[in-house]
N, C-alpha and C positions, 0 to 999 in steps of 0.2 A: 752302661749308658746306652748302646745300641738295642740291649733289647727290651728295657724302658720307652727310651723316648723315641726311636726308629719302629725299630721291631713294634712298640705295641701302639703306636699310634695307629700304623698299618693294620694289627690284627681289630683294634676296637671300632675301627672306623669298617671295618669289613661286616663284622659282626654286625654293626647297627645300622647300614646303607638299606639291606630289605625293609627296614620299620622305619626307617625315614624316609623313605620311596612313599609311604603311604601318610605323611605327613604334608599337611597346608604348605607351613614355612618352615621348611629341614633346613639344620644348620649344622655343620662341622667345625668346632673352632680350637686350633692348636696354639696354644701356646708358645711360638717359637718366632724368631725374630726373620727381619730382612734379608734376603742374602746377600750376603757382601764379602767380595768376595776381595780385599784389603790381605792383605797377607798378616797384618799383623794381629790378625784375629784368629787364626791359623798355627802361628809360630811355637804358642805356650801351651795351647790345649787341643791338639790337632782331633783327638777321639772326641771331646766334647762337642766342637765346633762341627763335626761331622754328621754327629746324633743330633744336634739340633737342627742342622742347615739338611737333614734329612724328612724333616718335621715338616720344615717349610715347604721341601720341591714335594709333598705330598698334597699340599693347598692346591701347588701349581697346576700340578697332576692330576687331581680329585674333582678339583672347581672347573678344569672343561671336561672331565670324562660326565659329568653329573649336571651340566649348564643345564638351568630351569627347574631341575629337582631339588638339589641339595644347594643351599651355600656354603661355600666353604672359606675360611679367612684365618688370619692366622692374629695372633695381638699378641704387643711386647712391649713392656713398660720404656719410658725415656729414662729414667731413674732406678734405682736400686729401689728394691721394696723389702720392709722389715720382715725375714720370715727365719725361721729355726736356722737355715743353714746360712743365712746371714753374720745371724750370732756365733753359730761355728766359726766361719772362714774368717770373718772382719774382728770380732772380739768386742770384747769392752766399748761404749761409744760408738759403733758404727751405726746404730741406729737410730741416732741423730741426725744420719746424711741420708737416711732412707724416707721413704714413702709407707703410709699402711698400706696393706692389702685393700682397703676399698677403692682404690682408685684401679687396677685392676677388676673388680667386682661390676664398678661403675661403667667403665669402659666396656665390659662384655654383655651388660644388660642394652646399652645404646645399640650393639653388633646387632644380639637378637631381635632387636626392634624393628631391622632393618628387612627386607622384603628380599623372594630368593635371587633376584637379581644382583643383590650387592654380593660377589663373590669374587674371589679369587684375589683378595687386597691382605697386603701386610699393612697392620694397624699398628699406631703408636699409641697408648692409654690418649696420653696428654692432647696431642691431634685431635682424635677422635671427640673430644668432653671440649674443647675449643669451639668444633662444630654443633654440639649439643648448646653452646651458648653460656659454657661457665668458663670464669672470666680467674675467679680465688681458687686458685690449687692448695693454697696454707691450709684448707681445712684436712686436707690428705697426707700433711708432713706431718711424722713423729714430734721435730721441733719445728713448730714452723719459724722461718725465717732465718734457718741454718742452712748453707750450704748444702747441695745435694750431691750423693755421689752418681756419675753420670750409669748408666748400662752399658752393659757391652753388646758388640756389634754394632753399635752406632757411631758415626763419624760425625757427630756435632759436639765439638768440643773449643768454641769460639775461647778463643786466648785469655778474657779475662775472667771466664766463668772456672777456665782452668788453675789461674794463678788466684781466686777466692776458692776452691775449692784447696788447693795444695796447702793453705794457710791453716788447713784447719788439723793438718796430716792425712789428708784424703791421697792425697796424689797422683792424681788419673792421669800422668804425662803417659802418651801411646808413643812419642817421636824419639826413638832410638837418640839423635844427635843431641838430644838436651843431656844425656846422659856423661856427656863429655863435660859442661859447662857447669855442673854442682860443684862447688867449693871443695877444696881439699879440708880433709877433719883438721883439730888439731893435733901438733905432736904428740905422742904417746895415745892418743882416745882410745885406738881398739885397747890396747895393752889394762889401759884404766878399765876399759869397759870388762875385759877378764876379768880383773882383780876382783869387779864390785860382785859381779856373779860368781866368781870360788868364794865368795863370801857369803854369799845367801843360798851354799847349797846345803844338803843336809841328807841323814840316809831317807829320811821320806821323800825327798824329792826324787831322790835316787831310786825306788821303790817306786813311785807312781809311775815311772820316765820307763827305765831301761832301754837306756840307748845312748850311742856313741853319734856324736855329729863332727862333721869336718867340714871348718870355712875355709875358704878358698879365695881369699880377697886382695882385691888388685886396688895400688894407687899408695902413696903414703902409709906406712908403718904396716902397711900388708903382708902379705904372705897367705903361709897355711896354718890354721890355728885349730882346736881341736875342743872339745866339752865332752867330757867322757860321763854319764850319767849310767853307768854301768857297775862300776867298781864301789867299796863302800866307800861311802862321805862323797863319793864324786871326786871331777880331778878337769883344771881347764889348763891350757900350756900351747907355744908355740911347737908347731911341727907335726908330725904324724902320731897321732893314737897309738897303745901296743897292738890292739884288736882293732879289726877293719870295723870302720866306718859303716852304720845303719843308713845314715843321709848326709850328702853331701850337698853345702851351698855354696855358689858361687855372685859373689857382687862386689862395688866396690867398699872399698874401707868407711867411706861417708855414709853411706846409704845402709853399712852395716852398724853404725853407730846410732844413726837416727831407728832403724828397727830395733835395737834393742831399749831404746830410750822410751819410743814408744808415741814418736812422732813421726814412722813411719809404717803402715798395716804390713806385715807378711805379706798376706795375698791380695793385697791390691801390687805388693813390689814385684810378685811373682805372674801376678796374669798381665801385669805393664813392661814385662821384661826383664825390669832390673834386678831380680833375683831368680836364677837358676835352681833345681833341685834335681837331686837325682837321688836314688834308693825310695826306702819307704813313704810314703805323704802322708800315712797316718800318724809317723810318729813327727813326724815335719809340723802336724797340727799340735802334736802334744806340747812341741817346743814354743810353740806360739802362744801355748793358756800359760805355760812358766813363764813365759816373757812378759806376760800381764799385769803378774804377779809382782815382778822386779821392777816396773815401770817407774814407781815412787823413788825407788833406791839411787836411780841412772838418771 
């Protein structure tokens, strides 16, 4: 990630400053959001948050070393936008709560239009196409008139756009203390939720997977529970695994019921907080295409 979006922002923009020196309207435009500096943008993906919020203080950086020559601006969608690692991370459905790519596209063709003066601004797509004078975003939703899931680093998350958003299993809650106020499951859920998956496991699953997971779940019928996708046929049980643990997760008993159900995303619970990881995260993703898979069953 650093030497992607850090690293090579700095080397491509080094590389191409001489021949943009000798351009009319030279533009530099990074991809990378606001800084904001929220802590809780911070807490789940500190390396990420760094390489991007690196991106940016190069705008900062760029756009007065370069005033009058180059402009330099930075743009970041308000919304999630449908793209390959959407589909990895979100799964099944999540692209319903996204945006296409051309509103991004759109948003940076208005940037370039703009004269070398305009520099050193972090753009939001939606802002910016507002000022352009369009008024219907529906033509830029996957679905339109489905809920959106919001972006991150952005701190607009107005209460009801949050609570139509969470209905849909989006659940962009950033506020730590709501986390105390979710409903207890009911009696036995996790215990049931084992049972359905030792039931749908199989040696292929066990085969594609390899790997031991260990939950960690606090609140009601909690504990520490385990999925062993290592052994053949597979094996899920309260307590510790014989063999250590590939990944461990940590969240409550609720919120562990609704992710496997599949009304709550992995990685929206995991960059909101409310799901911890530790060990590998590729194979953290694998367990998340399995959980796709079982969604009907739960």
């Amino acid at each position: 990630m650093m030497n992607v979006n850090t690293r090579g922002t700095y080397l491509a923009s080094k590389a191409c400053i001489p021949y943009l020196k000798k351009s009319k309207v030279a533009h530099i435009l990074n991809i990378s959001p606001p800084l904001n500096l929220n802590p809780v943008w911070f807490k789940q993906h500190c390396a990420y948050t760094i390489a991007k919020y690196g991106m940016s203080m190069y705008v900062l950086g760029m756009a007065e070393e370069f005033k009058g020559e180059i402009a330099v601006n930075a743009l970041w969608p308000k919304t999630a936008i449908h793209t390959a690692a959407m589909d990895m991370l979100g799964g099944p459905g999540i692209e319903s709560q996204c945006r296409k790519v051309d509103i991004i596209a759109d948003a940076a063709y208005s940037i370039f239009q703009k004269p070398k003066s305009f520099t050193g601004n972090f753009v939001i797509d939606e802002n910016i196409l507002k000022e352009e004078g369009i008024e219907n975003f529906d033509v830029y939703a996957i679905k339109p008139g489905h809920p959106l899931q919001p972006d991150f680093f952005l701190d607009e998350y107005p209460e009801a756009v949050s609570k139509k958003v969470e209905s849909t299993g989006a659940v962009p809650e950033f506020k730590e203390e709501k986390l105390q106020l979710q409903p207890k499951p009911r009696s036995g859920a996790v215990e049931e939720t084992f049972r359905i998956v030792k039931d749908s496991l199989s040696d292929d699953v066990v085969k594609a997977t390899q790997a031991i997971y260990l939950f960690e779940l606090s609140g009601e019928d909690g504990g520490t529970w385990f999925l062993d996708l290592k052994s053949k046929g597979g094996n899920v049980g309260y307590g510790e695994p014989s063999d250590q643990a590939d990944v461990v997760m940590s969240m409550t008993t609720d919120d562990f019921v609704k992710m496997f159900s599949g009304k709550l995303k992995p990685t929206m619970a995991f960059m909101s907080g409310k799901l911890k990881i530790k060990g590998n995260m590729a194979l953290a993703i694998k367990l998340e295409k399995l959980m796709n898979q079982m969604n009907a069953r739960l």
